[in-house]
Structure formats: structure tokens, C-alpha cells
N, C-alpha and C positions, 0 to 999 in steps of 0.2 A: 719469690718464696710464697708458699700459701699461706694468707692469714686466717689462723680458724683458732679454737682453743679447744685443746684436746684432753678429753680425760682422763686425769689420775689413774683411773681404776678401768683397763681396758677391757678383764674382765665383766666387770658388771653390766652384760646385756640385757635386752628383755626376752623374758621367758618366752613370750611369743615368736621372737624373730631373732634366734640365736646366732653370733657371729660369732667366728671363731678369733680371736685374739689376734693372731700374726694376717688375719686379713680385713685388722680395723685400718691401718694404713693405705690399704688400696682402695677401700671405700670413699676416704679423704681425697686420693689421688683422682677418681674417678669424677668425684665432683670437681675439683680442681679446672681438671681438664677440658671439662664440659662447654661444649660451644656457646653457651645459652650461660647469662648472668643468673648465678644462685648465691644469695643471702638466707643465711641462717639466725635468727633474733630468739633472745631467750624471755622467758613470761615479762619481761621487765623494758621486754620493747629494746633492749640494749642487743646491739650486732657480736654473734660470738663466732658469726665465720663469714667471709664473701671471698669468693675466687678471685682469682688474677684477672679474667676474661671481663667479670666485671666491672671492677675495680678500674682497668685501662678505659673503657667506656665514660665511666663518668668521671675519671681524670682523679681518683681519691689514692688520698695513701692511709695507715694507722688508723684503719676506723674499728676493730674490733673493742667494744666496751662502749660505743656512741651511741648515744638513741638516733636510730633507725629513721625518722621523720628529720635530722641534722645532714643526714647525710645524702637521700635519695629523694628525689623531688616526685611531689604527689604520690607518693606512697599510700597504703593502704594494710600495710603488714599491722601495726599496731591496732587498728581495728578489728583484722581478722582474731590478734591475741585479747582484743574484751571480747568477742562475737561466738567467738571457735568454729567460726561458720566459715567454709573452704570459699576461696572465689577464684574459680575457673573461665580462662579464655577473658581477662577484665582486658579492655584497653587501656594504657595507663601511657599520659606524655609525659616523655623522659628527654630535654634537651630537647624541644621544638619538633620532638615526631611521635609518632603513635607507635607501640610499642604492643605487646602479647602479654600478659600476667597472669601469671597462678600462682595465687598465696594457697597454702594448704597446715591447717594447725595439727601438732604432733601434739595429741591429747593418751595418760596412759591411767588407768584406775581413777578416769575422772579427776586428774591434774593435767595443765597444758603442762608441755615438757618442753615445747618451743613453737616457734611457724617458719615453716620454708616457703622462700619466694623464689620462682625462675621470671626470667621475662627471656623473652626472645626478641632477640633484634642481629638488625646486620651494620655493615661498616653505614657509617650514617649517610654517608653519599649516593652509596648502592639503594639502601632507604628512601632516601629522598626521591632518586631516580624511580625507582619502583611505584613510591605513591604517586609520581605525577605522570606517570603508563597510567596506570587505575583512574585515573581522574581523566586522563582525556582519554580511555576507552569508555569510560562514564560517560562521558558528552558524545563520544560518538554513537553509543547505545540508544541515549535519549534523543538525537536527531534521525537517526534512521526512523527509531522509533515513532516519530511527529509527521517523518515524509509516508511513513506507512499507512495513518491515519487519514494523512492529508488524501490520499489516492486511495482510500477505500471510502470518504465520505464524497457527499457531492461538491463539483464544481463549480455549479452555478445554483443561481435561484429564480426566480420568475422576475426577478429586479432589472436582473441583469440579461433578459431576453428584451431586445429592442424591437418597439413596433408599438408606433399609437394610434395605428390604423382601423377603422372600422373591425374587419375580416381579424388580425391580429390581439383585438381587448377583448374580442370574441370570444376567440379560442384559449387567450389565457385564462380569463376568466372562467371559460370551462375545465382547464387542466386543474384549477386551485381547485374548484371543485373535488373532481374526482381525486386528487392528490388526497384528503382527508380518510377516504377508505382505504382498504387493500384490495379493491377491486384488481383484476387483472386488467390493462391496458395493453394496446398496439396502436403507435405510434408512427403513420403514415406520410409520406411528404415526396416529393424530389432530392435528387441527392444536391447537399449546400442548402439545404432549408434552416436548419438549428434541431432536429427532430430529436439528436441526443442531450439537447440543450435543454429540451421539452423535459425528456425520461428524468433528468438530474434534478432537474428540479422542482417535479412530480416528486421525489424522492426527499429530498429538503424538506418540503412540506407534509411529509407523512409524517405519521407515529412512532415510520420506522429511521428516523430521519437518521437518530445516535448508533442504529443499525450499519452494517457495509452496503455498500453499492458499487457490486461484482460486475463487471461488462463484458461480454462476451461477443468478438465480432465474426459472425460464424460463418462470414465470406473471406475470412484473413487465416485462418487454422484450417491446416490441410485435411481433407477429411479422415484421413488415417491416424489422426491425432483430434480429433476433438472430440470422441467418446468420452476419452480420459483426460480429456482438458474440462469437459464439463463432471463427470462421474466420481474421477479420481481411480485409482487401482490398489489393490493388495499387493503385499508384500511376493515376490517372483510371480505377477500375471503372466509377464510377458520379459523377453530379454530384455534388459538396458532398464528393467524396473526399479527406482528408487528404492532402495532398504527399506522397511517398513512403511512399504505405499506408500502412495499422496492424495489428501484430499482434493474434489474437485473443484469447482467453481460452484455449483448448488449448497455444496456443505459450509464454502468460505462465505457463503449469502446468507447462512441462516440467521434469523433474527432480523433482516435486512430484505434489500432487493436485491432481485438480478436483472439485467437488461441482456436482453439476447436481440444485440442489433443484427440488422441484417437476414433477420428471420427466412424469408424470400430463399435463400443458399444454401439452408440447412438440408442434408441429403435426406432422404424418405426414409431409408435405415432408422435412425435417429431421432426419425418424428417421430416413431413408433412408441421410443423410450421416451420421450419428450412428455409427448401425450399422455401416459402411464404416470408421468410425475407432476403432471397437472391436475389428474384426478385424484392420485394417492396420498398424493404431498409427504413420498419416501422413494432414495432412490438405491442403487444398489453398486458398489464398485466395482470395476470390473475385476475380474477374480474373486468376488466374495460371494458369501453364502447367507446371506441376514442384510436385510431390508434398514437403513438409516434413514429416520424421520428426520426433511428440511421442515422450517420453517419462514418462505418464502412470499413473498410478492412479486410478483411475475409483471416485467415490462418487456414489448419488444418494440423493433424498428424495422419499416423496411421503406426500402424507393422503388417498391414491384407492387407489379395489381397482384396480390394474391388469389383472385375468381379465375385473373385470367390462367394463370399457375398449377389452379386445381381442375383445370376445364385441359389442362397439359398435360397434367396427370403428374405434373413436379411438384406437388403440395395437396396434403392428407385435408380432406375437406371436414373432417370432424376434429384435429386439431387446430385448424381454421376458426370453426367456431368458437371452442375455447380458447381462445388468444384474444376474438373479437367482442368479448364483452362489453368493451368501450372502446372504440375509436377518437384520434383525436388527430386530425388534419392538419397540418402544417402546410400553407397557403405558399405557392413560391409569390417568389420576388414579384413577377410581371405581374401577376395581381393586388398588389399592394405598393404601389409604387409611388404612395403618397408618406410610407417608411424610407424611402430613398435617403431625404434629408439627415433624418436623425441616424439611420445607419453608417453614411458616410462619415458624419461629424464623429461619431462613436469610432468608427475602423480606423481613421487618419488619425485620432486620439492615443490610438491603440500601436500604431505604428510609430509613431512619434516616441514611443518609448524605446521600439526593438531598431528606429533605422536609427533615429537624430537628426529626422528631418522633418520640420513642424510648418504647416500650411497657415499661412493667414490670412490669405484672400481665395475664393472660390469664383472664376467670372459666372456668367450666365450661361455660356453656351455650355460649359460644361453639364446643366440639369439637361437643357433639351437631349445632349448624344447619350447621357444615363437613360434616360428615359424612354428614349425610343430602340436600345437593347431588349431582345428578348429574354435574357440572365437564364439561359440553358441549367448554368451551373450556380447560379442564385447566388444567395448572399457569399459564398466561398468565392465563387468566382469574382464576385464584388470585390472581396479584398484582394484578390490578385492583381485585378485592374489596377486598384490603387496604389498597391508597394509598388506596380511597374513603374505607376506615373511618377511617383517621388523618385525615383531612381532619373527620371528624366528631365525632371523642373533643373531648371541652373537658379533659383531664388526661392523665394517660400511662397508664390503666387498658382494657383493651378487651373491652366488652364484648357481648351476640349483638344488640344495639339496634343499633351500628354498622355490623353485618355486611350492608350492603345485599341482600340476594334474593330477590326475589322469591317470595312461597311457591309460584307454579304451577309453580315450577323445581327447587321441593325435593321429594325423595322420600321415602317413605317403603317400606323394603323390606318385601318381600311376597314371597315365593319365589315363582316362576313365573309372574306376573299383570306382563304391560306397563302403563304407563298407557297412557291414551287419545291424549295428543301423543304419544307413543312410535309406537303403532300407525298415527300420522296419517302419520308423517315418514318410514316404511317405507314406506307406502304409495304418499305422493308421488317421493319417490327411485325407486321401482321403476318407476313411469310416465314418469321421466324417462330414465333407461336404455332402456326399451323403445323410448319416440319417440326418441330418439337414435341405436339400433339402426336405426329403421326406417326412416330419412331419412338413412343411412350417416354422421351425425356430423355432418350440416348444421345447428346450432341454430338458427340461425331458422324452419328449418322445422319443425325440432324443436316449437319456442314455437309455430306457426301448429295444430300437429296440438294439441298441448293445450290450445288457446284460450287463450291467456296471453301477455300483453304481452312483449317480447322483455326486456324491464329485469324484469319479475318472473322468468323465467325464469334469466337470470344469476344474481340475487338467490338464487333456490332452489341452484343449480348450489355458488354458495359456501355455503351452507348445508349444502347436504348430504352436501356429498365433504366435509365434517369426521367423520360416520361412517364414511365408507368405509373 
């Protein structure tokens, strides 16, 4: 049965909001009914009506005529009745959960006449259930959110670039340098040097450190797709366009850097626009009609001679220049090979975490067969050596048995005398360039002048711009 107390005189409504008598009953009813807990408290803070709906909830029976603050925990109705001030959307814990409230005061010729409170809540289990979704969609927000960060700031720092080599304290010492401005940088080396190790933490050490550091590997995005992997597009550019466009990789850099590794691959199309956002420092998405100011710092990478590239005709020699404002060499391996030690120590450190297999003795023979490697593939290739060898120890000792290489790959120095693959790989390289030259950068043509399958020619291609 509803508890409320109803009045005498059902007549007497207010002149503003007139009810008709046989439909004061269904107003009662309608409250009643109502899914949501409503408490009605007269100027006196005393309860003259609470629904069934509520009532079951907080487990009460006979409270009409109780003060309001006896019955409902953390209430806030009798405040509203000294305040007359409405409070909408309050939180209020009811029974150990967080609950919905609206108090609102029935004020009439400047007398309160009463205050209505609803709360909204559900069966408490469903509640419960509910808040602890919200809580751990919480936490999954805030961790994405942290890996997000994590993978737009840098990776490394100059700390954590290994080398205390002559040629190596050289060049970092010049990278921290230029790291302080926003100079543009390209970042040179053989491929397995650390050259993206460089760009990160050229980055780290800027101004723009708190900024992103967007990467871009423009030998890995097929070229029919990195216009709009760098540019971004409008809304229907093109079929298969994201609803309301997508930003590119320029626009996710602004305030920040971008590394455009691989510079060397990027098609001549593209340099065109590239160059254009070098001097403008605004670019345009595809489909759009208005020019968007980045605000960028520009790094790139590559493991190609770029002279030799523009002399190919595969590389814009006036965005050449503007890329090469500063240069910063990345030495491979075979010249610095007094970093062997502390590398190693560093990589088997490193690995010991991913295999679970932890070295403690290193013999001797093991430096001289390092050493006398030419490391093609440098410090990457370094570490390949060495997960192989731990894969091969039966104890924790490592010794030059383990060191898989090939001996047609180790050298033996000889001042001034190439070997024979050396003189091979020259050779071929330079017949590549040439046909490249000659057929303005078309490689399949390229492949057709030097009789050579178009898969062997790639094959060569990535082989041999690791000297370049």
C-alpha cells in the first residue's frame, strides 16, 4: 500500500497548476509507481510520503511523520528545506553505492510547501556489477592511454646508445649537440647501425622532447598508400575513406618530430610534396582545399648514398639539400670494433632477459672470431650471432664453437688488398646504379638491361644499399 498522506481538501489546488479533483489519485499512483525512489518531506523535514519502490530498497516500513535524516542515510533533503536551493544530479551513497539525486524545494508565494527527492538506482547487484564495468573500463582507458604515450615519445636516449669508442663519443657528442635545436637532420649509416637509435634520442633531448615522435618507414608502406599515411585525407577522398578523414603522420607530429626513415625509397612523386612541406611548414590532405600549418622538426634515415640516387635520377637533389643540413654518420661495426666488448656484454644482458639464458664466462677465442668478422649487418646482426650461440651453449660458458660464421665471412686484415666477394659486390652495385641511371629509375627495366630476373634484382637492391 502507498504511504503518503493525503489531503483533506482535494479541492484546494494551486491556482497555477490546476488539477482536477478525481485526477488527484492518479498523480499519487503515478508516483507510486515510479521506478526511481521518491520521498516527499514537509517544511519540518518530517517524511509525508515515500513510495513502495523505495521503501523495499532501503528495507523501511511506517516512516511517514519521521524526520527524513532517521530514515535515509546521507541525505541531503533537509538542507535543501533551510537552502530552497534545488540540487540536481548530486551523488549521494545509499547502502555502500553511489546512487543519482534530485532534491528539488516546492516553494509557493515565498513559503516552502515541501521538497521532493528521487534518487535513481537499480537492484544493488546490477549496481554493483555495473560500477565495477566502469572501473575496469577505467583502467583500461588509462593503460591504453600510457601505451599510447609510451609509443609516441622516444625510446631511447644517448645513455642508452652503446660505444666508447673514439669514432662513437664523437658522434654522440655531436648528435647532443645538434639535438638542442630544431635543425633539420639526416641521419646516415649501414643498415644494423642504431641510426633510429640516433633520431630517438636526438628527440629526447630536444625542446620538443614532451612533443610526439611519429616514424615513418617509407620503405615498409606500399606507395599507393603513403601519400595518406603521411598527409591524411578528407572525408570521401577516395573509396574505402574513413568517415570524417584521418589525420596524417605530419599532423600527429605537430609540436613534435617526425622521423621519415628510409628517406632513400621515398618515390619522386612524393618528394615533390615532401619538399613543399619543408619549405612551407603546411601540408594539405588529400581531398582538401586549405592548406594545415605543421609544426615540425624534421629527421630522416637512410642506409643509401643519396649523391649516388640523385646522379640516378631516383632522388630530387634540391630536397637533398634540405634534408642535409646536418648530417650525422653512424660508423658501422667494423670500424669501431674496440665497442665489441661493451656491446656484447650489453646484448647477452639483454637477452638473458627474453631467452633465460645468462652467460658467465666468455673464452678468448671467442674476441679474436668477433673481430675478425666483417659485421655486414653490424650491431643487428651482432645480436643475431649471439641469441644463436645461447641457443647452442649446453652450460653458461661461451665459447668461438658457438659463434656461428661462416668462415667465407670472416676476414682476415691485410692492409690494402679487398677480398674477392668485396671486389664482386662493388662491382655488381655499380652495374646497378648505372642501369638505374640509364633507364631513369625504372627497375624493371633496370633488371631487363642486366638479364636478371626482376626478384633477383630487388634481392641485389636490398643487398647492396646496406653499403651504401
Amino acid at each position: 500500500m502507498p504511504i503518503y498522506t493525503q489531503p483533506e481538501d482535494t479541492d484546494d489546488m494551486s491556482p497555477n497548476n490546476p488539477i482536477l479533483p478525481h485526477h488527484h489519485n492518479l498523480l499519487w499512483d503515478v508516483l507510486e509507481r515510479a521506478f526511481e525512489g521518491v520521498v516527499v518531506i514537509d517544511p519540518e523535514c518530517k517524511i509525508i510520503f515515500m513510495n513502495q519502490t523505495y521503501q523495499d530498497f532501503l528495507g523501511v516500513r511506517d516512516v511517514v511523520g519521521r524526520h527524513v535524516t532517521d530514515v535515509i542515510e546521507n541525505t541531503r533533503m533537509h538542507i535543501v528545506a533551510q537552502t530552497r536551493k534545488a540540487e540536481l544530479s548530486a551523488m549521494q551513497r545509499i547502502k555502500g553505492s553511489e546512487m543519482i539525486a534530485h532534491r528539488i524545494p516546492i516553494v509557493h508565494d515565498d513559503e516552502l510547501m515541501a521538497v521532493v527527492g528521487t534518487v535513481v538506482f537499480q537492484d544493488v547487484r546490477e549496481l554493483q556489477a555495473l560500477t565495477a564495468t566502469v572501473e575496469r573500463l577505467r583502467q583500461e582507458v588509462d593503460y591504453y592511454k600510457e601505451e599510447l604515450r609510451r609509443k609516441l615519445i622516444s625510446a631511447y636516449g644517448f645513455d642508452q646508445i652503446i660505444g666508447s669508442s673514439t669514432k662513437m663519443t664523437a658522434v654522440k657528442a655531436f648528435a647532443q649537440k645538434v639535438a638542442k635545436s630544431d635543425t633539420t637532420v639526416l641521419v646516415t649509416g649501414e643498415s644494423g647501425t642504431g641510426k633510429e637509435l640516433f633520431a630517438h634520442a636526438i628527440h629526447a633531448d630536444s625542446r620538443r622532447a614532451k612533443g610526439p615522435l611519429i616514424r615513418v618507414n617509407c620503405a615498409a608502406i606500399p606507395e599507393g598508400l603513403l601519400e595518406s599515411e603521411l598527409f591524411g585525407y578528407e572525408e570521401g577522398a577516395f573509396t574505402g575513406a574513413v568517415r570524417k578523414g584521418r589525420k596524417g603522420k605530419f599532423e600527429l607530429a605537430h609540436h613534435g618530430t617526425i622521423l621519415l626513415d628510409e628517406i632513400g625509397d621515398m618515390p619522386m612523386a612524393l618528394q615533390a610534396k615532401l619538399l613543399r612541406v619543408l619549405q612551407e611548414r603546411e601540408i594539405e590532405r588529400i581531398g582538401g582545399s586549405r592548406p594545415i600549418p605543421v609544426d615540425v622538426r624534421f629527421l630522416s634515415s637512410t642506409n643509401r648514398n643519396l649523391r649516388e640516387l640523385i646522379t640516378a635520377g631516383l632522388f630530387r637533389e634540391d630536397l637533398f639539400y634540405r634534408l642535409n643540413v646536418v648530417t650525422i654518420h653512424v660508423p658501422p661495426l667494423r670500424e669501431r670494433l674496440d665497442d665489441l666488448p661493451e656491446l656484447v656484454l650489453s646484448i647477452l644482458e639483454q637477452l638473458a632477459d627474453s631467452t633465460a639464458i645468462r652467460v658467465k664466462t666468455i673464452d678468448e677465442d671467442v674476441w679474436r672470431v668477433l673481430k675478425n668478422h666483417s659485421w655486414p649487418g653490424n650491431v643487428r646482426e651482432l645480436r643475431n650471432v649471439l641469441e644463436r650461440a645461447l641457443h647452442l651453449m649446453d652450460g653458461d660458458r661461451l665459447t668461438s664453437e658457438h659463434i656461428a660464421i661462416p668462415l667465407s665471412e670472416q676476414r682476415e686484415s691485410v692492409a690494402g688488398v679487398k677480398t674477392l666477394k668485396q671486389v664482386v659486390r662493388a662491382a655488381e652495385k655499380a652495374a646497378i646504379f648505372n642501369a638505374l641511371a640509364a633507364t631513369n629509375g625504372d627497375k624493371i627495366a633496370a633488371a631487363k638491361v642486366l638479364d636478371i630476373s626482376k626478384s633477383s634484382f630487388y634481392q641485389k637492391i636490398d643487398l647492396y644499399t646496406m653499403d651504401v
